[in-house]
C-alpha positions in Angstrom: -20.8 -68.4 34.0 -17.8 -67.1 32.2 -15.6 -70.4 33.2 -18.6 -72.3 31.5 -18.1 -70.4 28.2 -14.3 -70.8 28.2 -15.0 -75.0 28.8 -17.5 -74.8 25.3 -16.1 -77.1 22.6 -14.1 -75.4 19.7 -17.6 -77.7 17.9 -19.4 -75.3 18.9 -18.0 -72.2 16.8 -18.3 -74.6 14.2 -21.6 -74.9 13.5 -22.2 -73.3 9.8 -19.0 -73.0 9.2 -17.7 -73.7 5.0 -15.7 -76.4 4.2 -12.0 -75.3 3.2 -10.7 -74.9 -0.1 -7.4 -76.6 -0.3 -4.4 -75.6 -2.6 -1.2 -78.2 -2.6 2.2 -76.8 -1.2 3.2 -77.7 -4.7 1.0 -75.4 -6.6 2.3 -72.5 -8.3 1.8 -69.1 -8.0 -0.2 -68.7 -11.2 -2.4 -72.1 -9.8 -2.7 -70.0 -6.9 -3.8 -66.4 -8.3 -6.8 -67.9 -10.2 -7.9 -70.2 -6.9 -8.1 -66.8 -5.1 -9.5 -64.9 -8.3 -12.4 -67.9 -8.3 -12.7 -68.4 -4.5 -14.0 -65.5 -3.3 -12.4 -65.4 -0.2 -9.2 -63.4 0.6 -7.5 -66.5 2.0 -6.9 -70.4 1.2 -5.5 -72.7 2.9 -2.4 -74.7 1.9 -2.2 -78.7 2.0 1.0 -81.0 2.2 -1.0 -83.4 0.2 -2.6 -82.7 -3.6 -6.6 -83.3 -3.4 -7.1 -82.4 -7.0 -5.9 -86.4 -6.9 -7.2 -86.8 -3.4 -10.6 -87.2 -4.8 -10.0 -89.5 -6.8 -7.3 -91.9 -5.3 -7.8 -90.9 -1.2 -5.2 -91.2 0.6 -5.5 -93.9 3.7 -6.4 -92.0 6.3 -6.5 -88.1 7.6 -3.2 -87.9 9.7 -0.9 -88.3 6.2 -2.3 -84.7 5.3 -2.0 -81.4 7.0 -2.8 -78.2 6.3 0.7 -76.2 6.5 -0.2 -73.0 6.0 -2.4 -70.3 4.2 -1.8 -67.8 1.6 -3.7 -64.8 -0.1 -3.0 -61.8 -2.3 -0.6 -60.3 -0.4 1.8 -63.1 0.3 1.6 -62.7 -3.8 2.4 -59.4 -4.1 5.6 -59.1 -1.9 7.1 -62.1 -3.5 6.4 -60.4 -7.0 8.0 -57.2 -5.7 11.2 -58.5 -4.7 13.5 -56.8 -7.0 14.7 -60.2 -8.5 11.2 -61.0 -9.6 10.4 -57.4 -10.8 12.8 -58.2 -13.7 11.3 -61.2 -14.2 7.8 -61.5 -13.6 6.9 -64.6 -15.8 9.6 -67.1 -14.0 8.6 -65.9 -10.3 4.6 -66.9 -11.6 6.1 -70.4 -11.8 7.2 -70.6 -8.4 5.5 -73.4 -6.0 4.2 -72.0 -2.8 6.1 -73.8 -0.5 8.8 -71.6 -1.4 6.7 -68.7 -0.9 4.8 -69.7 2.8 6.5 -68.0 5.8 8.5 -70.1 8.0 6.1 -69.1 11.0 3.5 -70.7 9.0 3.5 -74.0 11.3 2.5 -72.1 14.2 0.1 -69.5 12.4 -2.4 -72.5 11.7 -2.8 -74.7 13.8 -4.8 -78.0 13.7 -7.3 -78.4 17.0 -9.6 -81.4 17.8 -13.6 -81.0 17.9 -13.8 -81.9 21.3 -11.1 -79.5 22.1 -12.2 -76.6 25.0 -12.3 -72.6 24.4 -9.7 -72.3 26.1 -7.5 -74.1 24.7 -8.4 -72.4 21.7 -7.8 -69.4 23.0 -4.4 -70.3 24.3 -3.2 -71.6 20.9 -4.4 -68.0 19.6 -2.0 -66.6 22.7 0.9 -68.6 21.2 1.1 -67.1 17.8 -2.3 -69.3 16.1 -4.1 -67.0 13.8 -6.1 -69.9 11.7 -7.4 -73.1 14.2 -8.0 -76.5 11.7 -10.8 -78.2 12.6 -12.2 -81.0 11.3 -15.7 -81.6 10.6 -18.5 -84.6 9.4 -19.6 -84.0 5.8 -22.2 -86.0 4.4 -22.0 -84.8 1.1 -18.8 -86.7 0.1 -21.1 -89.8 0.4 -23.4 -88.9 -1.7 -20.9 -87.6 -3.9 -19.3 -91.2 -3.8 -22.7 -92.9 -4.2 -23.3 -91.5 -7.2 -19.8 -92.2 -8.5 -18.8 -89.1 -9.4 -15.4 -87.5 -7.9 -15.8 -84.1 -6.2 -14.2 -81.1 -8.7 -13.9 -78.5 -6.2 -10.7 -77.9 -3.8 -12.5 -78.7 -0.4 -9.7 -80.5 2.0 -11.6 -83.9 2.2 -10.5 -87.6 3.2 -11.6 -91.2 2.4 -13.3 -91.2 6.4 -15.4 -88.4 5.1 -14.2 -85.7 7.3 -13.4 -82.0 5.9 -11.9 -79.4 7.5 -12.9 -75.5 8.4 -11.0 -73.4 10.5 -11.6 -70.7 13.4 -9.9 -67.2 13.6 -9.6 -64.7 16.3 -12.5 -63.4 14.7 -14.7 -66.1 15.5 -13.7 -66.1 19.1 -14.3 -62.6 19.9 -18.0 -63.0 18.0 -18.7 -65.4 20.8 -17.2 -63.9 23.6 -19.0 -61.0 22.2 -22.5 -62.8 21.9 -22.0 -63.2 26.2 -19.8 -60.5 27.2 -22.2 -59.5 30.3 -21.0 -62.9 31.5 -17.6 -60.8 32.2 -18.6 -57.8 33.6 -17.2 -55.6 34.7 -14.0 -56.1 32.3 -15.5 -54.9 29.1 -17.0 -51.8 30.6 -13.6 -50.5 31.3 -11.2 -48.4 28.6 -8.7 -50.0 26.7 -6.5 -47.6 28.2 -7.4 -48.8 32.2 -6.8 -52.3 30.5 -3.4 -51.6 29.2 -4.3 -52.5 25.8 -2.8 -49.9 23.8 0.5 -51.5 22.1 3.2 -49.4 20.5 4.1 -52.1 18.5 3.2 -51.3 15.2 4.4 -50.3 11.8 3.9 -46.8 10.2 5.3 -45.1 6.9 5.5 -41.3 6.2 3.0 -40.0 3.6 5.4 -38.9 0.9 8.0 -42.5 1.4 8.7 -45.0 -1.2 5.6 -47.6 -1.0 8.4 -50.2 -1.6 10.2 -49.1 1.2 6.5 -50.4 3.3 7.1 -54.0 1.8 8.3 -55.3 5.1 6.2 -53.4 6.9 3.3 -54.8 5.0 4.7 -58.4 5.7 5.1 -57.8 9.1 1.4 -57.0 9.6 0.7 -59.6 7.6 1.8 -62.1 10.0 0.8 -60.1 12.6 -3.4 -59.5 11.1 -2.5 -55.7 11.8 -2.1 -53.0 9.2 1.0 -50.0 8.8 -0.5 -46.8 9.7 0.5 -43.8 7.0 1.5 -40.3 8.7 2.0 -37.4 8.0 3.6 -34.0 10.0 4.3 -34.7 13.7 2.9 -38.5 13.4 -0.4 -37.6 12.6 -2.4 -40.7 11.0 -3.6 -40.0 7.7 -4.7 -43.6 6.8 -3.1 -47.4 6.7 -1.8 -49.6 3.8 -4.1 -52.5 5.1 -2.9 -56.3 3.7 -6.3 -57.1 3.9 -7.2 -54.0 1.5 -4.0 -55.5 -0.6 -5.8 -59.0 -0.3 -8.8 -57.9 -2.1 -6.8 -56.5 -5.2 -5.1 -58.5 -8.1 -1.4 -59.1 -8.5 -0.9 -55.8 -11.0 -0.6 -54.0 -7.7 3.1 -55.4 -7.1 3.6 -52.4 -10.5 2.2 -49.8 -8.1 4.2 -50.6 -5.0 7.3 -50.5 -6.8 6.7 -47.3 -8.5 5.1 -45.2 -6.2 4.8 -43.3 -2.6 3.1 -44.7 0.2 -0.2 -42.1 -0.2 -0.2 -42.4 -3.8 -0.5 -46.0 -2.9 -3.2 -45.4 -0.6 -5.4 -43.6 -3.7 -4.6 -46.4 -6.1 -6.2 -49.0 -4.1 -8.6 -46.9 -2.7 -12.7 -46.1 -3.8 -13.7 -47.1 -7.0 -10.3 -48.4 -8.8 -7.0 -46.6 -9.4 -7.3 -43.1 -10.8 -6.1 -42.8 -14.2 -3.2 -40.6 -13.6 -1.8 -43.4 -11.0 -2.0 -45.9 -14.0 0.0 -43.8 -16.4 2.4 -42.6 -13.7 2.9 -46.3 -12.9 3.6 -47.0 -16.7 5.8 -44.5 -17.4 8.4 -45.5 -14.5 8.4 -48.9 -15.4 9.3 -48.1 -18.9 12.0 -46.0 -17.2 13.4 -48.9 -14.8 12.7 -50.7 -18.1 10.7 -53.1 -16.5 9.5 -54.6 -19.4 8.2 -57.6 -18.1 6.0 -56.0 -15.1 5.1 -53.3 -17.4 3.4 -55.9 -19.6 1.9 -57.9 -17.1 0.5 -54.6 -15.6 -0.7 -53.2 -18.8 -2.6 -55.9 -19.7 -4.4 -56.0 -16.0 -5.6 -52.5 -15.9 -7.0 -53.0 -19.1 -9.0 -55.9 -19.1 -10.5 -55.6 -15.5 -11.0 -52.4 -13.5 -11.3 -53.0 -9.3 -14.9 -53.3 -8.1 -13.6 -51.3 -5.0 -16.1 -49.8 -2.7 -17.2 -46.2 -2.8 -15.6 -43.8 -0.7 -12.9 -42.8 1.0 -12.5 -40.9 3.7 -9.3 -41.2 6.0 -11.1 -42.9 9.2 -13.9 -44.7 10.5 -16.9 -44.3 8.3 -20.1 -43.5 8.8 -22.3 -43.4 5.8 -21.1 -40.2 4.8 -18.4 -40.2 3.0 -16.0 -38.1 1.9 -13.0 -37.8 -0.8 -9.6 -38.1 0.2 -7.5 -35.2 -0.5 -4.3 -33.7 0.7 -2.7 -34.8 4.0 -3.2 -31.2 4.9 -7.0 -31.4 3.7 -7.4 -34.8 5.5 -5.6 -33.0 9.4 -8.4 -30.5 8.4 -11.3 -32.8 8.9 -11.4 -33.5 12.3 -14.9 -34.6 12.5 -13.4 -37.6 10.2 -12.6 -39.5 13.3 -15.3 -39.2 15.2 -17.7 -41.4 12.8 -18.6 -45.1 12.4 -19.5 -47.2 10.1 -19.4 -51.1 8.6 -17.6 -52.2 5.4 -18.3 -55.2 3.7 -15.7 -58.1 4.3 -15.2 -59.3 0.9 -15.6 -55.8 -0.9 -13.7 -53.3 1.4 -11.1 -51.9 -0.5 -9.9 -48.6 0.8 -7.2 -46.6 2.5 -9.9 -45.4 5.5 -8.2 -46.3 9.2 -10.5 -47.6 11.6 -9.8 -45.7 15.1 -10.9 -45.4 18.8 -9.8 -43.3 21.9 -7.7 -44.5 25.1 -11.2 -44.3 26.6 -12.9 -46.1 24.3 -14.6 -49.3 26.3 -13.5 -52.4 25.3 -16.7 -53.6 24.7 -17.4 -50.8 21.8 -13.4 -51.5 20.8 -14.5 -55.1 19.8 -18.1 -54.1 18.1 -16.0 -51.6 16.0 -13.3 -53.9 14.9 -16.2 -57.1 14.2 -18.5 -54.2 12.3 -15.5 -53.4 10.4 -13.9 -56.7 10.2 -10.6 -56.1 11.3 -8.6 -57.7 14.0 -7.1 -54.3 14.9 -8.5 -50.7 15.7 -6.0 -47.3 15.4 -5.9 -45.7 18.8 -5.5 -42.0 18.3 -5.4 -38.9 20.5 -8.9 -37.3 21.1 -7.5 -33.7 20.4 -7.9 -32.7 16.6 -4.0 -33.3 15.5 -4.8 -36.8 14.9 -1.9 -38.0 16.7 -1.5 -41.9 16.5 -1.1 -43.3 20.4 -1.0 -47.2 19.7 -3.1 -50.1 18.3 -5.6 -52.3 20.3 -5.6 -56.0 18.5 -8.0 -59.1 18.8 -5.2 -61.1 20.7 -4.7 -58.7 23.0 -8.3 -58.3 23.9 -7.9 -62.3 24.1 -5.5 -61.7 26.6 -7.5 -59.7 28.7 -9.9 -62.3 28.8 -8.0 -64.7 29.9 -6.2 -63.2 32.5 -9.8 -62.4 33.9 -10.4 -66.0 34.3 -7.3 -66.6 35.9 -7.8 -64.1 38.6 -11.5 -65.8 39.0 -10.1 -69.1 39.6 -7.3 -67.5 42.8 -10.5 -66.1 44.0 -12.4 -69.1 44.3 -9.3 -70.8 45.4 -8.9 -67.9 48.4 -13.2 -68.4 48.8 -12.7 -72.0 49.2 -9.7 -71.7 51.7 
């Protein structure tokens, strides 16, 4: 049975999937800021061809456009707190994105056929793929063409009448998920038994420059991981999250250039960035003389406060929640990381970490990171120091899958022998 899921067609995850929303390599980082403002989702993705003209004048067929890459917020933000473009905020808006996309970009997204197997899917998510391109009939550009009228929203569309929507590692585990008894008795066993607790992963000290994190934060970016935030003896006190970062507005650059890595935490965190934070942040861009960042920022924390979600306990929620205090008041809560609960995933915006045990099962592992949509969970130690052990991640778990398979086919093989 579980062979049969793995030969499904990448179609099939399709199904009620949205259209894309397509930005040109050549747009600028100001184009891009208010197609993310207006978009409502925390990522778009980014075409070699321009359809703003597309829908108008297509092009002759699909092949002469591809999607090269994606960006969000946070992709943004560290280009806007390089020091360079802290001086000069206003030139680095002007800035295309092609100069901005990663050069691993190519083999992040990846474009994948319909008819394309699981499998394969699941082997291009192996390789590095973190976004699959697929494209998909849409009826609507006919009628939009019938009644001679050109299509003013961004969806990646051709003259064939094909769009485009893509698959994450997300989507994959959600099936594998909807049919996991198929694989028994693999996710019945601990993440630990499964070896699926990597030490590869970035952390930052409580009381440490937040710009010191920026590579940090674009490592985990590429990687769909967060950096974990410690405190005495390694202790895990919360994570700088790029998909937290993701949700906020560019003005944040101001605040990772200006303060620690837990004030950090607090100003993206619950509810919008305490006021103290703001006037902190002011004051030591007028002292860097920053003039140019200090106005941008100014003018953003006044005309729109963060519609961040309540809360903000260190860990895993449940719908309890509690404020976050002192790194010595957060060790003190041990009961923080015993709870559970769900965020929303366009409107979670806090510092909480999401966490497990080496015996956690892998089957509650991937219900806690799809509940919380994350593609990572914190692995800590069950005592009450908080000690972080590792990080278990979606292609990991992916892995795990697949080498199940494999040893299923060598025991047919040895059964058919």
């Amino acid at each position: 049975m579980a062979l049969g899921l793995f030969s499904r067609r990448v179609s099939d995850l399709c199904l009620g999937k949205p259209a894309l929303r397509a930005l040109p390599a050549s747009s600028s980082l100001r184009e891009a800021i208010l197609a993310l403002r207006t978009a409502g989702e925390p990522h778009l993705s980014v075409w070699s061809c321009d359809h703003r003209i597309d829908s108008v004048k297509p092009q002759s067929d699909a092949s002469s456009c591809r999607c090269v890459g994606k960006v969000c917020m946070v992709d943004i933000i560290c280009y806007l707190c390089r020091e360079e473009n802290l001086q000069r905020p206003g030139d680095a808006h002007n800035t295309p994105l092609k100069d901005i996309l990663p050069k691993s970009s190519s083999s992040i997204v990846r474009h994948i056929e319909p008819s394309s197997s699981l499998l394969e899917a699941i082997d291009l998510i192996l390789q590095g793929a973190q976004n699959l391109v697929v494209p998909i009939p849409n009826k609507a550009n006919t009628r939009r063409k019938y009644h001679g009228k050109p299509q003013q929203s961004a969806t990646t569309h051709h003259r064939n009448g094909l769009e485009f929507c893509w698959l994450t590692q997300e989507d994959v585990i959600r099936f594998l998920l909807n049919s996991i008894a198929a694989f028994s008795p693999l996710p019945a066993l601990s993440i630990a038994a499964l070896g699926l607790i990597s030490s590869d992963f970035s952390a930052v000290h409580y009381d440490s420059p937040a710009a010191s994190a920026l590579t940090q934060i674009s490592l985990s970016l590429a990687r769909q991981t967060s950096v974990a935030v410690t405190y005495a003896e390694g202790a895990l006190i919360g994570e700088i999250s790029p998909f937290t970062l993701a949700c906020c507005d560019e003005s944040v650059a101001a605040a990772i250039a200006t303060l620690s890595c837990g004030d950090l935490m607090a100003y993206i965190d619950c509810g919008g960035p305490p006021e103290d934070l703001i006037q902190a942040v002011e004051a030591r861009l007028r002292e860097r003389n920053l003039v140019g960042l200090l106005e941008t920022f100014s003018l953003e924390s006044s005309s729109s406060a963060p519609s961040m979600s309540s809360g903000g306990s260190c860990y895993s929620s449940s719908s309890d929640e509690e404020s976050m205090g002192s790194p010595k008041e957060s060790l003190a809560r041990a009961s923080w990381y015993g709870r559970s609960s769900s965020y929303s995933a366009r409107m979670a915006r806090r510092s909480e970490a999401i966490v497990c045990h080496p015996k956690s099962s892998l089957v509650a592992v991937m219900i806690q990171a799809i509940a919380h949509r994350v593609n990572y969970v914190w692995v800590i130690e069950e005592e009450e120091d908080c000690s972080l052990v590792g990080i278990v991640t979606f292609s990991g778990m992916l892995q795990a899958f697949r080498e199940q398979l494999e040893l299923r086919d060598d025991d047919d093989g040895l059964g058919e022998m």
